[in-house]
N, C-alpha and C positions, 0 to 999 in steps of 0.2 A: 617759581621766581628765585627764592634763596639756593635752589640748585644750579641756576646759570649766576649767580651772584661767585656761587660758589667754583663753579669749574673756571671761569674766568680771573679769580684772584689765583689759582691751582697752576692756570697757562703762566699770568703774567710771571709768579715767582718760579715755574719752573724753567722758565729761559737762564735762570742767574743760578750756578753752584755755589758760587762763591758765598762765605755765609757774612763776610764784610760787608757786600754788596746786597745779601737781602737785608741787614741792619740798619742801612743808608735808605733802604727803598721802604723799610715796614717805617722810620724816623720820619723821612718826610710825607707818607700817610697824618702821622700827628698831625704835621705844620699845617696840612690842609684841612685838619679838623676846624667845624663852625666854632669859633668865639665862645665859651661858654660865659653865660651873663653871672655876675659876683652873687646875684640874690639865689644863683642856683649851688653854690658853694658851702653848703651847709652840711651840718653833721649826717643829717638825713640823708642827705644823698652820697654819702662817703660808702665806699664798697669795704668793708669789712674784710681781713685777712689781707690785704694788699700791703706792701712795705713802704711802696709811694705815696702819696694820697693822690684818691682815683674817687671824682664824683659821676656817677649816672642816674640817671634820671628819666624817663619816659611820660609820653602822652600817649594816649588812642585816639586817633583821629581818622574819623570816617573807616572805622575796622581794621587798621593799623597803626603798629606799634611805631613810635617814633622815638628813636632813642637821641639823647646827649651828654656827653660825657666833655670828663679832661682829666690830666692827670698834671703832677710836677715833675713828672720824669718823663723826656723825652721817648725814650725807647719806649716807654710805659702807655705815653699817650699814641704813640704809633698800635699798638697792640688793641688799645681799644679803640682803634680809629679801623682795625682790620676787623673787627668785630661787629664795629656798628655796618660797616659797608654790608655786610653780609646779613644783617638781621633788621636793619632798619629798614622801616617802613612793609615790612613782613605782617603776615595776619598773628596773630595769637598761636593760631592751629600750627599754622607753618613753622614759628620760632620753634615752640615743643615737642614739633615732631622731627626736627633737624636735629641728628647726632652731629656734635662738632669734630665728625672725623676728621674734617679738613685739617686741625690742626696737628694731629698726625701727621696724615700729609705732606703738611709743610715742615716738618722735623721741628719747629718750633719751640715743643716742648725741650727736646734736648739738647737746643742750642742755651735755655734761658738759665738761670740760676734756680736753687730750690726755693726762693721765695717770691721771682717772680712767676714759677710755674704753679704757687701756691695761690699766686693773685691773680693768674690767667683763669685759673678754677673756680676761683671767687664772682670776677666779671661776669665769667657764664653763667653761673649759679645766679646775681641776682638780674640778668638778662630773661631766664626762663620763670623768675619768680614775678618780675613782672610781667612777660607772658599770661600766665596762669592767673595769675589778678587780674590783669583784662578778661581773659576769655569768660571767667567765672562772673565777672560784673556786667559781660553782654548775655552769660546765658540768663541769667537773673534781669535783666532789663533794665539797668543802672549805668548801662553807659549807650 
């Protein structure tokens, strides 16, 4: 599943060279990001190392992971809005065993600044951390 998540975010941005135009296209990603609700807004769920502040959060529901996020920075929340596309609603197994080549891929990294390639590594980091707390609380029987 996160493999056709994956080659289809891969098509859409490879029709566009222009890197103005993928920044227009990952931006209004964000705008179509869910609402995050204010009581989700908390320290706890602030991603560490990021320079914007970027909240995520996840459920497991019914053996997937459900991610939500936001951020205060446009571009910011586009980035984790390309993220959740890709991993939300993914099993546990699947998040963890997906390398984020993709963002290779997409040149992304080298388009960003160094702090926010430092906060794209963060998203993912605790994207697999929760991963990994799920999958550890289903092998154990507590979720």
């Amino acid at each position: 599943m996160i493999k056709q998540r994956i080659d289809t975010l891969l098509n859409e941005f490879s029709e566009v060279s222009d890197w103005e135009e993928r920044y227009r296209r990952i931006i209004a990603k964000g705008k179509n990001l869910a609402p995050l609700p204010e009581e989700a807004r908390v320290e706890a769920n602030k991603v560490k190392g990021c320079q914007s502040q970027v909240w995520l959060f996840a459920e497991l529901n019914e053996g997937k992971v459900i991610f939500h996020a936001d951020s205060d920075a446009s571009i910011v929340k586009g980035i984790i809005a390309l993220l959740l596309e890709i991993y939300s609603g993914a099993t546990p197994d699947e998040i963890l065993q997906t390398e984020a080549k993709f963002i290779d891929q997409l040149e992304l990294k080298q388009h960003l600044s160094m702090n926010r390639s430092n906060g794209l590594a963060a998203m993912l980091k605790q994207i697999s951390i929760y991963a990994f707390a799920f999958k550890t609380k289903m092998q154990m029987g507590l979720a």
